[in-house]
Predicted model as a PDB file, atoms N, CA, C, CB and O in Angstrom, pLDDT in the B-factor column:
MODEL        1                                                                  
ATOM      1  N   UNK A   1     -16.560  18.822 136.431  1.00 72.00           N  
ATOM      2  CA  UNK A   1     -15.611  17.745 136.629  1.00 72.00           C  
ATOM      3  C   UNK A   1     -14.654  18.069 137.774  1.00 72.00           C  
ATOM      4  CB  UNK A   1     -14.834  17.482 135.343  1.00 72.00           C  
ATOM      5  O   UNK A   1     -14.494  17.053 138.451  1.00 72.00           O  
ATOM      6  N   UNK A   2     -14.036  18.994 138.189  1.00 76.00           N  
ATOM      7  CA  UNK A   2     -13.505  19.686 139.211  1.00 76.00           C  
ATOM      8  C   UNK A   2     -14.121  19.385 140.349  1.00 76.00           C  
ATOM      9  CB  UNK A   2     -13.509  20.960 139.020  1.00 76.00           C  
ATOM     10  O   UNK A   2     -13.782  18.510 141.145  1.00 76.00           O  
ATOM     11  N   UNK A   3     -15.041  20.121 140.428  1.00 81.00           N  
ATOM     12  CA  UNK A   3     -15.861  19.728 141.941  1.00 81.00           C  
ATOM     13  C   UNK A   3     -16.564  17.927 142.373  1.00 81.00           C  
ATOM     14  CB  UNK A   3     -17.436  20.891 141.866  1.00 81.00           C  
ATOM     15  O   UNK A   3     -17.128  17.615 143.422  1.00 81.00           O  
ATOM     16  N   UNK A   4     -16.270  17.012 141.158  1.00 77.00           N  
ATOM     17  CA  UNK A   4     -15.917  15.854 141.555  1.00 77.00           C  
ATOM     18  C   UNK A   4     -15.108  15.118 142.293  1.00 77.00           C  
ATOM     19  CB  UNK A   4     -15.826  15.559 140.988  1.00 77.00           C  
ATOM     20  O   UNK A   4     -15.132  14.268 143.184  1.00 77.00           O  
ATOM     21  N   UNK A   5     -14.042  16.008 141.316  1.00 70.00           N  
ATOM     22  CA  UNK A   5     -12.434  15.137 142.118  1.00 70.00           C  
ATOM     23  C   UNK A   5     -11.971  15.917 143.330  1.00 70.00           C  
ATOM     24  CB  UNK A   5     -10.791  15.140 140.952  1.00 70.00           C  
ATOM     25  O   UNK A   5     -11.174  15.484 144.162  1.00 70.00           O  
ATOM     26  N   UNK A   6     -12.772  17.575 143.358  1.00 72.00           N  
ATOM     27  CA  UNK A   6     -12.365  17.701 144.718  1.00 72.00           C  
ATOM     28  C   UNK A   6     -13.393  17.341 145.795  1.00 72.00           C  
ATOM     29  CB  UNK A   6     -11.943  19.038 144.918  1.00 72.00           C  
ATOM     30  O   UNK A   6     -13.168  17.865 146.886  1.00 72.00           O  
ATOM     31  N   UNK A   7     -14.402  16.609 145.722  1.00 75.00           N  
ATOM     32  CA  UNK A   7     -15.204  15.985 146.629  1.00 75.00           C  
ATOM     33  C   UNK A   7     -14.958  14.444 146.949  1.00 75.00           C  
ATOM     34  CB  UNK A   7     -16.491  16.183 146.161  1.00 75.00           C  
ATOM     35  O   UNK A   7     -15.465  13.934 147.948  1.00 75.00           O  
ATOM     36  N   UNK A   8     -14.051  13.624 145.946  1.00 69.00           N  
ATOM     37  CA  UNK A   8     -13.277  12.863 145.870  1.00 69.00           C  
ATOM     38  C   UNK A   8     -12.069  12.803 146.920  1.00 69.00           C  
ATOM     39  CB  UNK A   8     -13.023  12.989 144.751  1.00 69.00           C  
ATOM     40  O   UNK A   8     -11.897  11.941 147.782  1.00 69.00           O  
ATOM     41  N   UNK A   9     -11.131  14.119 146.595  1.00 64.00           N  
ATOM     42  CA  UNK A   9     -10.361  14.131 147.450  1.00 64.00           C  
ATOM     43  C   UNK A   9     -10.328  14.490 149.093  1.00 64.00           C  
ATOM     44  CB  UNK A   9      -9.773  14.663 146.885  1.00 64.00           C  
ATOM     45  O   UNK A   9      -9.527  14.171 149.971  1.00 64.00           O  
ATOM     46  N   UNK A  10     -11.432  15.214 149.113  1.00 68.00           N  
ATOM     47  CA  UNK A  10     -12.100  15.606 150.480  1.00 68.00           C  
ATOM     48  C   UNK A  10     -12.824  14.307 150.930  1.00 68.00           C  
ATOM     49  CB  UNK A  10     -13.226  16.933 150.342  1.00 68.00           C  
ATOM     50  O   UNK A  10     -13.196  14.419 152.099  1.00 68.00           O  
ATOM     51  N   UNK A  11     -13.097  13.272 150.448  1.00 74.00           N  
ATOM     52  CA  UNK A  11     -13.909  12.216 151.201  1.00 74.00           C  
ATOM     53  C   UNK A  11     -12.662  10.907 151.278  1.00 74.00           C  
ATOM     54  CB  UNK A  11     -15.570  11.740 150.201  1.00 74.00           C  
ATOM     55  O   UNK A  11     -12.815   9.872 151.928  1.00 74.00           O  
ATOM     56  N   UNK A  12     -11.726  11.166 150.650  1.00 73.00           N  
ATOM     57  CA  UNK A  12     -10.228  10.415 150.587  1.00 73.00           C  
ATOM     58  C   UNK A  12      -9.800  10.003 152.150  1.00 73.00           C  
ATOM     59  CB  UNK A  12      -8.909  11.590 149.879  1.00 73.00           C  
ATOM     60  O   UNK A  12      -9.372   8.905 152.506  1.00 73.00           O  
ATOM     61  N   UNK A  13     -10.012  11.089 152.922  1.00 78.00           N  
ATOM     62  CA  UNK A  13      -8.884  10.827 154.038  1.00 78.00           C  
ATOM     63  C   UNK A  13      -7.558  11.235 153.614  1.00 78.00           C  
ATOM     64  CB  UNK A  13      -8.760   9.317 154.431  1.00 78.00           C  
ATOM     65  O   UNK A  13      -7.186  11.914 152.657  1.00 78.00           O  
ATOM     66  N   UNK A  14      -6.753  10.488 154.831  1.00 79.00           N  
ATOM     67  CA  UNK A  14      -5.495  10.983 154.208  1.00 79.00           C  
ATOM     68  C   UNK A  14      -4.614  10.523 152.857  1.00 79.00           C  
ATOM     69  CB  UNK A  14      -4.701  10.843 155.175  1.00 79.00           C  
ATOM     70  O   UNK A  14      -3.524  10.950 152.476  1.00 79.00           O  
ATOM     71  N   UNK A  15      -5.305   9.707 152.393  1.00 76.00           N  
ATOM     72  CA  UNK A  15      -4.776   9.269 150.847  1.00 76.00           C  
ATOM     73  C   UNK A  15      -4.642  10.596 150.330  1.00 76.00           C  
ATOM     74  CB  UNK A  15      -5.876   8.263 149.806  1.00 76.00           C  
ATOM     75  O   UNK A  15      -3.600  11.205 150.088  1.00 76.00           O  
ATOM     76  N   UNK A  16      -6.278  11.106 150.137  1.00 75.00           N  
ATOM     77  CA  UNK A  16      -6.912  12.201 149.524  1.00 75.00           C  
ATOM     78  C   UNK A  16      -6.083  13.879 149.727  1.00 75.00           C  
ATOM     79  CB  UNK A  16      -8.450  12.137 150.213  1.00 75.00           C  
ATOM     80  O   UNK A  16      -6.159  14.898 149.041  1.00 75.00           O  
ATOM     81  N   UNK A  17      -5.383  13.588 150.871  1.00 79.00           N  
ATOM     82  CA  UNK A  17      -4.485  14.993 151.666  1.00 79.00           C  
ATOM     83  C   UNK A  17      -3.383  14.475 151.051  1.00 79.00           C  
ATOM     84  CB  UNK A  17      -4.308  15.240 153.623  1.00 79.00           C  
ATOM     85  O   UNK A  17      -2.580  15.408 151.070  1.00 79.00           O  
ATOM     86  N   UNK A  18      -2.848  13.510 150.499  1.00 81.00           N  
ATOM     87  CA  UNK A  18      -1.083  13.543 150.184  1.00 81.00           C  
ATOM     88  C   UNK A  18      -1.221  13.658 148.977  1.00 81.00           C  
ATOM     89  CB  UNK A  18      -0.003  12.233 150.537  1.00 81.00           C  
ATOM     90  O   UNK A  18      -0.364  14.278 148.347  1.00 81.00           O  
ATOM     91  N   UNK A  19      -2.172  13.175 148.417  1.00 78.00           N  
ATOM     92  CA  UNK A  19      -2.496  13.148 146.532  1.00 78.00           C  
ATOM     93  C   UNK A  19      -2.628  14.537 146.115  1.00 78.00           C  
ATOM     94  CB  UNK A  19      -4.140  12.314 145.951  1.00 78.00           C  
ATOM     95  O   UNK A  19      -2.180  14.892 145.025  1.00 78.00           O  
ATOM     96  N   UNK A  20      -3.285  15.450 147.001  1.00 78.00           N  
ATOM     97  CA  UNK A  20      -3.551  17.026 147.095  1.00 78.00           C  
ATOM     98  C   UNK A  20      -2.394  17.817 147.144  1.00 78.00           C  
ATOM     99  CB  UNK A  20      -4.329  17.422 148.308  1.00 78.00           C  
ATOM    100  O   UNK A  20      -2.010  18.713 146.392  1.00 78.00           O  
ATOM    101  N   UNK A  21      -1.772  17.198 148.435  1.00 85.00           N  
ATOM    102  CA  UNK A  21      -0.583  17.994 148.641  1.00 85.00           C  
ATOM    103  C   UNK A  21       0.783  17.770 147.030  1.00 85.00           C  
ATOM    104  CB  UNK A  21       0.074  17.286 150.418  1.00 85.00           C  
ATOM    105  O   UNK A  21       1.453  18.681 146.545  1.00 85.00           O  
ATOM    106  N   UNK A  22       0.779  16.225 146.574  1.00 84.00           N  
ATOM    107  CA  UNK A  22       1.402  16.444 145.697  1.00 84.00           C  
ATOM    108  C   UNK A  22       1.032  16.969 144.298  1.00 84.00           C  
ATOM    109  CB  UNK A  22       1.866  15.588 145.717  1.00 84.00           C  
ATOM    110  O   UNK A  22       1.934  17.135 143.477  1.00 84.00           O  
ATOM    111  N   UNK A  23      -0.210  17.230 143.994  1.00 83.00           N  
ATOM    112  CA  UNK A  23      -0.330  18.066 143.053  1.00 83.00           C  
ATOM    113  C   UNK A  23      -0.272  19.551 143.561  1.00 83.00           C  
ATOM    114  CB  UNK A  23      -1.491  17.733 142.377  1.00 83.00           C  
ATOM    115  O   UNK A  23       0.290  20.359 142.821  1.00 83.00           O  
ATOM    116  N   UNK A  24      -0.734  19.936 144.603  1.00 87.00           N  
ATOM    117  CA  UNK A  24      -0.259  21.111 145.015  1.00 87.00           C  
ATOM    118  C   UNK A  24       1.178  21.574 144.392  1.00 87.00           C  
ATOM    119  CB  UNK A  24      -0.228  21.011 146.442  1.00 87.00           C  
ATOM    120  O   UNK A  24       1.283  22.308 143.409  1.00 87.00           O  
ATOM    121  N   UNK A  25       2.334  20.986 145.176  1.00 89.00           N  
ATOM    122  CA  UNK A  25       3.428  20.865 145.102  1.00 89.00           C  
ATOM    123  C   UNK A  25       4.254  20.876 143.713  1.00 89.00           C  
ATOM    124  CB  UNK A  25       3.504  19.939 145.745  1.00 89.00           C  
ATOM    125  O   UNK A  25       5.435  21.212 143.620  1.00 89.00           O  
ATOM    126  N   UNK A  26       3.369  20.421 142.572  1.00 88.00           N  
ATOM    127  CA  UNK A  26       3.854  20.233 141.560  1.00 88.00           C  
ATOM    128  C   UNK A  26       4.593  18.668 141.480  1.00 88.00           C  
ATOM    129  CB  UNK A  26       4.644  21.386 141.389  1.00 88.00           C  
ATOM    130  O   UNK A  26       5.586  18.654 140.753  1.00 88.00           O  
ATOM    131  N   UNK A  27       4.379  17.869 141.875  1.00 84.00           N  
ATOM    132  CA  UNK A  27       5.734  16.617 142.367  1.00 84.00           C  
ATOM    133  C   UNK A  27       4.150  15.870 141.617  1.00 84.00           C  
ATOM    134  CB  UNK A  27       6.598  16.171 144.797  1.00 84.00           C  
ATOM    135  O   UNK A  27       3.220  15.588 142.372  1.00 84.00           O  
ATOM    136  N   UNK A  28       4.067  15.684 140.450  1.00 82.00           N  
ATOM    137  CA  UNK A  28       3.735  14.980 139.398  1.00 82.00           C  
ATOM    138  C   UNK A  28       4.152  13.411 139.240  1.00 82.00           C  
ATOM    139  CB  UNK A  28       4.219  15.714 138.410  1.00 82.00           C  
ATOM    140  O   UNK A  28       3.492  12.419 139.549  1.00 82.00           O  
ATOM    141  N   UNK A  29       5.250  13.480 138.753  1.00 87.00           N  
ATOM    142  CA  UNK A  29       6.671  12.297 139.002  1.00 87.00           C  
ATOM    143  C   UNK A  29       6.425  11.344 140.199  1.00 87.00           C  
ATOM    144  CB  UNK A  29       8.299  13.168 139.455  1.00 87.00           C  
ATOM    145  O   UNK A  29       6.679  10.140 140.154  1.00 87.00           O  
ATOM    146  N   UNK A  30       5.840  12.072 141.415  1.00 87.00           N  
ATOM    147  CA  UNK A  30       6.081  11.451 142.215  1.00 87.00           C  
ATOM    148  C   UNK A  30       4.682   9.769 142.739  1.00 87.00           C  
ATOM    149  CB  UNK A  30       6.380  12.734 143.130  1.00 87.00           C  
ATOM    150  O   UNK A  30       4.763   8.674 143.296  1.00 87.00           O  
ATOM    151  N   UNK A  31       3.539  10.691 142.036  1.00 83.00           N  
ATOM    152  CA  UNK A  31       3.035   9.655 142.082  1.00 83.00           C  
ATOM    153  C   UNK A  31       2.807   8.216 141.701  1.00 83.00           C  
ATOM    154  CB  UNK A  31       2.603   9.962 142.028  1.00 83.00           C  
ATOM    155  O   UNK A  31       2.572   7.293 142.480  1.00 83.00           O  
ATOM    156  N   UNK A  32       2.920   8.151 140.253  1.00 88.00           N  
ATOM    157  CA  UNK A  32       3.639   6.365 140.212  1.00 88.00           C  
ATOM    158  C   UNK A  32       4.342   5.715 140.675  1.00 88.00           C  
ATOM    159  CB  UNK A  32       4.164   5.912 139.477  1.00 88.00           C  
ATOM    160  O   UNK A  32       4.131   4.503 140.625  1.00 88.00           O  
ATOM    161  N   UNK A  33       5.899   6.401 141.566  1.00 89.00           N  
ATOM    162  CA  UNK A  33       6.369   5.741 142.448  1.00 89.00           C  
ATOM    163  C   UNK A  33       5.859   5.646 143.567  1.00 89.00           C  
ATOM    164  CB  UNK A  33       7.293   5.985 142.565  1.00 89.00           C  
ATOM    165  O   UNK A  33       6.370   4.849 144.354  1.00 89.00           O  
ATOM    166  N   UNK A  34       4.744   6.400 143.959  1.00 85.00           N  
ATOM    167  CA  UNK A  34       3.813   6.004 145.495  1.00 85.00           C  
ATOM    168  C   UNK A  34       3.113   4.676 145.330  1.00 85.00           C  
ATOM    169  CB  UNK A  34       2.434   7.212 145.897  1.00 85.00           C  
ATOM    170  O   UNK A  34       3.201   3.749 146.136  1.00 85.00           O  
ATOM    171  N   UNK A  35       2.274   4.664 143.995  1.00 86.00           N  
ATOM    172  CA  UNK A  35       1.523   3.570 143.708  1.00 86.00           C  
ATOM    173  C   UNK A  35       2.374   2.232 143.614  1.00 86.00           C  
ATOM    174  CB  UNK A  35       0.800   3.856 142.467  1.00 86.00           C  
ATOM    175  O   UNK A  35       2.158   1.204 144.255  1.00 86.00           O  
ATOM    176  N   UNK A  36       3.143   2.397 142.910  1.00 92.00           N  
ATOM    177  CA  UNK A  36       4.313   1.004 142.873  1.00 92.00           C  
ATOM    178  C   UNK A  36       4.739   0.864 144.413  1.00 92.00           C  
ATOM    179  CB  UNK A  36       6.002   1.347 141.769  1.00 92.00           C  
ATOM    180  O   UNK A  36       5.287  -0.237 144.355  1.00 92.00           O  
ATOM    181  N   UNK A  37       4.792   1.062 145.078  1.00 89.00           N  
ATOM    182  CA  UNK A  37       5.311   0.887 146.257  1.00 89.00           C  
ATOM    183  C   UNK A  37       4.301   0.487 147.210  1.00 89.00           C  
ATOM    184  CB  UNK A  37       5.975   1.986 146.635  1.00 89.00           C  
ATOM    185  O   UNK A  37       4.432  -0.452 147.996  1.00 89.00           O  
ATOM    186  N   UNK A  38       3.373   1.172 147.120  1.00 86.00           N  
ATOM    187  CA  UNK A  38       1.950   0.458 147.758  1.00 86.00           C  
ATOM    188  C   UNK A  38       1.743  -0.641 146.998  1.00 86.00           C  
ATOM    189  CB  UNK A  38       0.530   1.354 147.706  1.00 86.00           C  
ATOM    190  O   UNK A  38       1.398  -1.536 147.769  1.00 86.00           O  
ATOM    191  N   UNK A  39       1.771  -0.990 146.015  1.00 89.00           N  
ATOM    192  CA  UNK A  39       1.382  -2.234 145.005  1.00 89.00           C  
ATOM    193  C   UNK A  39       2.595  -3.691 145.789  1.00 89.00           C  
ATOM    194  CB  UNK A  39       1.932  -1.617 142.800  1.00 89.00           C  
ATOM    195  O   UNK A  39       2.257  -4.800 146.204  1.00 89.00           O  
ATOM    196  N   UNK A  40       3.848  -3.128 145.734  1.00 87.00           N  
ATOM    197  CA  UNK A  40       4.482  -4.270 146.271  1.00 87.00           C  
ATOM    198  C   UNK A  40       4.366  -4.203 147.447  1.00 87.00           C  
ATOM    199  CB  UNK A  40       5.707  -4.484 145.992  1.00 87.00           C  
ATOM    200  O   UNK A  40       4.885  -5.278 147.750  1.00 87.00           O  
ATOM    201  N   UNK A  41       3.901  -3.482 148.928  1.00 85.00           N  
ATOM    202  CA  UNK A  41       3.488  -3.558 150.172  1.00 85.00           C  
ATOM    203  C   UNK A  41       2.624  -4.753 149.943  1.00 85.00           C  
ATOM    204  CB  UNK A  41       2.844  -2.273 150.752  1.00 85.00           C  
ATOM    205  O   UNK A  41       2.932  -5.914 150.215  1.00 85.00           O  
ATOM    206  N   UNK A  42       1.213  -4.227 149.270  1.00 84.00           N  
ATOM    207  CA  UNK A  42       0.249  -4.900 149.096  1.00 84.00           C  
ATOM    208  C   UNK A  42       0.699  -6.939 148.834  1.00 84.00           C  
ATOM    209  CB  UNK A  42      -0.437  -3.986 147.819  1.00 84.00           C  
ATOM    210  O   UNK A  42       0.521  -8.058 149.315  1.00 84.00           O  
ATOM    211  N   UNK A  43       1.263  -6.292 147.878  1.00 79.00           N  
ATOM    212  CA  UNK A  43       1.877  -7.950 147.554  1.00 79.00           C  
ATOM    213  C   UNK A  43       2.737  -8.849 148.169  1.00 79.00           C  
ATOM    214  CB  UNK A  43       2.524  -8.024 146.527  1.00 79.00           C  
ATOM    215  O   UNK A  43       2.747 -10.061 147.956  1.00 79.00           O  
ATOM    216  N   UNK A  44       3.694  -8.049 149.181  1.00 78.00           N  
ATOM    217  CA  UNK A  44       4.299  -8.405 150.358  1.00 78.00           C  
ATOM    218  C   UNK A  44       3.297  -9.331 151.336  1.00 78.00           C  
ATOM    219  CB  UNK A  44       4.752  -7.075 151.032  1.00 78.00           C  
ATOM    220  O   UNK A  44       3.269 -10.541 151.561  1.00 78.00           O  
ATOM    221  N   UNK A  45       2.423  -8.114 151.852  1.00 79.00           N  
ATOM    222  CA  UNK A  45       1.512  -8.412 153.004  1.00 79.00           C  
ATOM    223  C   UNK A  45       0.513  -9.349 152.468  1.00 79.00           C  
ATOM    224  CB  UNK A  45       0.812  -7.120 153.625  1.00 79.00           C  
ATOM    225  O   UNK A  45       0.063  -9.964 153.435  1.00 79.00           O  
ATOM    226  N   UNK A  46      -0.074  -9.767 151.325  1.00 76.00           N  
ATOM    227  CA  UNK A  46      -0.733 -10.675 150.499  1.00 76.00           C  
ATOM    228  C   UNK A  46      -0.107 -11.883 150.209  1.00 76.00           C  
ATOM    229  CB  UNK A  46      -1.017 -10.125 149.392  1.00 76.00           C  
ATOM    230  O   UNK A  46      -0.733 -12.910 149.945  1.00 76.00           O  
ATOM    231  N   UNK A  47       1.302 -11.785 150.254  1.00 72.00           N  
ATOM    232  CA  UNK A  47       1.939 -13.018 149.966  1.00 72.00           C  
ATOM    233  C   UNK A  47       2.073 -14.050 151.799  1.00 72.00           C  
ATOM    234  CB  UNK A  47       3.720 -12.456 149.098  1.00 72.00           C  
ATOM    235  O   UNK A  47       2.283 -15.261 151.872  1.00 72.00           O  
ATOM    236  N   UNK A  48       1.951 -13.465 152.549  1.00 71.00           N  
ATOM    237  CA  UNK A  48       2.542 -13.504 153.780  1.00 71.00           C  
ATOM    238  C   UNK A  48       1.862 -13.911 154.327  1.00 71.00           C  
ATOM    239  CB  UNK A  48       2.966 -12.631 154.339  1.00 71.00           C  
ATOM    240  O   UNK A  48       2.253 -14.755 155.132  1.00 71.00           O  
ATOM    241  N   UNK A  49       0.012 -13.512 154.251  1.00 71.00           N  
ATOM    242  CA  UNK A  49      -1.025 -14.151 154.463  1.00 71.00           C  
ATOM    243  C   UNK A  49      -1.533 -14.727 154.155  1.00 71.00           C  
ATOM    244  CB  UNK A  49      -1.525 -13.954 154.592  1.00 71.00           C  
ATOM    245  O   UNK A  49      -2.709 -14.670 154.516  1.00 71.00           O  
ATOM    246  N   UNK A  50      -0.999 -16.095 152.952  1.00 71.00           N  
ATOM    247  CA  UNK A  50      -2.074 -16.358 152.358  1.00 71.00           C  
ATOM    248  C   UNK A  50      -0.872 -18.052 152.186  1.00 71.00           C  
ATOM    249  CB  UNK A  50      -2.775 -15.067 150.867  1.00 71.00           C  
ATOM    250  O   UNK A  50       0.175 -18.282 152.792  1.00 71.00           O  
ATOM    251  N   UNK A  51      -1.582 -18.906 151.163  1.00 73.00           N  
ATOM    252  CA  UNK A  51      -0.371 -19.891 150.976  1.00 73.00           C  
ATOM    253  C   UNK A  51       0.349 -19.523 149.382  1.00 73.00           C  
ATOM    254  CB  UNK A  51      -1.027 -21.695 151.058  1.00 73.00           C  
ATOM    255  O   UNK A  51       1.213 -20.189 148.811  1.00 73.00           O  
ATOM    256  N   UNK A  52      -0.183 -18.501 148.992  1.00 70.00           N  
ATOM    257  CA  UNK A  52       0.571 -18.000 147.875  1.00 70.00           C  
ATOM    258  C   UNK A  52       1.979 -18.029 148.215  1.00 70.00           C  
ATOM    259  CB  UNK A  52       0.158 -16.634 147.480  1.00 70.00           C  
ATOM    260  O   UNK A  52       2.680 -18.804 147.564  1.00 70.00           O  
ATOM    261  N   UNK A  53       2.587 -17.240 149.228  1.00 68.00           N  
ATOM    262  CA  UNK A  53       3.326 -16.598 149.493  1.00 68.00           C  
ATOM    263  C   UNK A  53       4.814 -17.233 148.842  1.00 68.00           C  
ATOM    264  CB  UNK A  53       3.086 -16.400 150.825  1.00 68.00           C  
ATOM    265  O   UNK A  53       5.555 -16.507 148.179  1.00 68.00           O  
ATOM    266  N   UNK A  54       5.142 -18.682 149.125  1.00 71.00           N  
ATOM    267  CA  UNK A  54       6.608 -19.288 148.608  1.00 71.00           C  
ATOM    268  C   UNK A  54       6.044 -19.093 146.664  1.00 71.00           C  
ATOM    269  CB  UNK A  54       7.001 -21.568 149.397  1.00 71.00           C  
ATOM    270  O   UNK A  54       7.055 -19.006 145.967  1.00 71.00           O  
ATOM    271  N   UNK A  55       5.160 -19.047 146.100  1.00 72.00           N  
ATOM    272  CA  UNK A  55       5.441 -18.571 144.398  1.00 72.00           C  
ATOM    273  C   UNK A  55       5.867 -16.784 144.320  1.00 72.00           C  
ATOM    274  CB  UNK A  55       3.619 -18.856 143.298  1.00 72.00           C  
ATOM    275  O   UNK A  55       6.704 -16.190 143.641  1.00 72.00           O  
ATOM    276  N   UNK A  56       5.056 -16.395 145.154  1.00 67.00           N  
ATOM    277  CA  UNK A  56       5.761 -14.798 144.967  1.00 67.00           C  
ATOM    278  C   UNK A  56       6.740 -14.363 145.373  1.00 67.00           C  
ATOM    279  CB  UNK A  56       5.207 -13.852 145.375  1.00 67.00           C  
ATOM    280  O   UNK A  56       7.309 -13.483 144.728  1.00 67.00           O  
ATOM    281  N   UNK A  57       7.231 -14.802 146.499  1.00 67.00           N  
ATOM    282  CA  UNK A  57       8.611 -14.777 146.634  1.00 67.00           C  
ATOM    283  C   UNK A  57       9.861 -15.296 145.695  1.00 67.00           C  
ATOM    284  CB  UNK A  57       8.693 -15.335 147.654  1.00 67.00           C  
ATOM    285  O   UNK A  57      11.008 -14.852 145.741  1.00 67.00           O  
ATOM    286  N   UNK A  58       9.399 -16.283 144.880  1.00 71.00           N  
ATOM    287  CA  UNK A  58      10.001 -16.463 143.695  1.00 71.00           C  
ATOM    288  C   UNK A  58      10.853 -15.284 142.887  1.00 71.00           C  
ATOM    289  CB  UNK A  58       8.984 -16.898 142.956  1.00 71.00           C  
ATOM    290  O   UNK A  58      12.017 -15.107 142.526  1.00 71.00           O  
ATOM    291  N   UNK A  59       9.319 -14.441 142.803  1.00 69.00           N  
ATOM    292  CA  UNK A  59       9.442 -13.557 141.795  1.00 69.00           C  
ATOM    293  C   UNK A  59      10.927 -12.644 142.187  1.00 69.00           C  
ATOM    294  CB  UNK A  59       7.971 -12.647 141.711  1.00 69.00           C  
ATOM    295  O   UNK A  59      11.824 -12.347 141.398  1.00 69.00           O  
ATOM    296  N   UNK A  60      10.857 -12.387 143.379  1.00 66.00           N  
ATOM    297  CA  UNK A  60      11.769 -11.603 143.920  1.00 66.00           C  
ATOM    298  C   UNK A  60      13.375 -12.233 143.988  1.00 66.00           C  
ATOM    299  CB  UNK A  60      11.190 -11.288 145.257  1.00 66.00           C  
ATOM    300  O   UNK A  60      14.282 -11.560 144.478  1.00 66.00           O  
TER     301      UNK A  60                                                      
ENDMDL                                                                          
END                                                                             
């Protein structure tokens, strides 16, 4: 199972190098706030392109 996720993280790119580096690091904690933050990028840049955009801005 090991040599999965590190062939995983080696075929990542640099996702795969910061996800590394923060388990390296011990900074555990830190990853759900990476994902939430990419999640509302995502939803930013999704709202912006699309005609969604005036209901999600709502939300905010």
């Amino acid at each position: 199972m090991r040599a999965f996720f590190k062939t995983m993280l080696n075929n990542a790119g640099v996702v795969g190098e910061f996800v590394s580096f923060l388990w390296q690091q011990r900074l555990f904690w830190m990853i759900p706030m990476v994902v939430v933050l990419l999640l509302f990028g995502m939803l930013i840049i999704f709202a912006s392109a699309s005609g969604v955009g005036p209901f999600v801005y709502t939300l905010f």
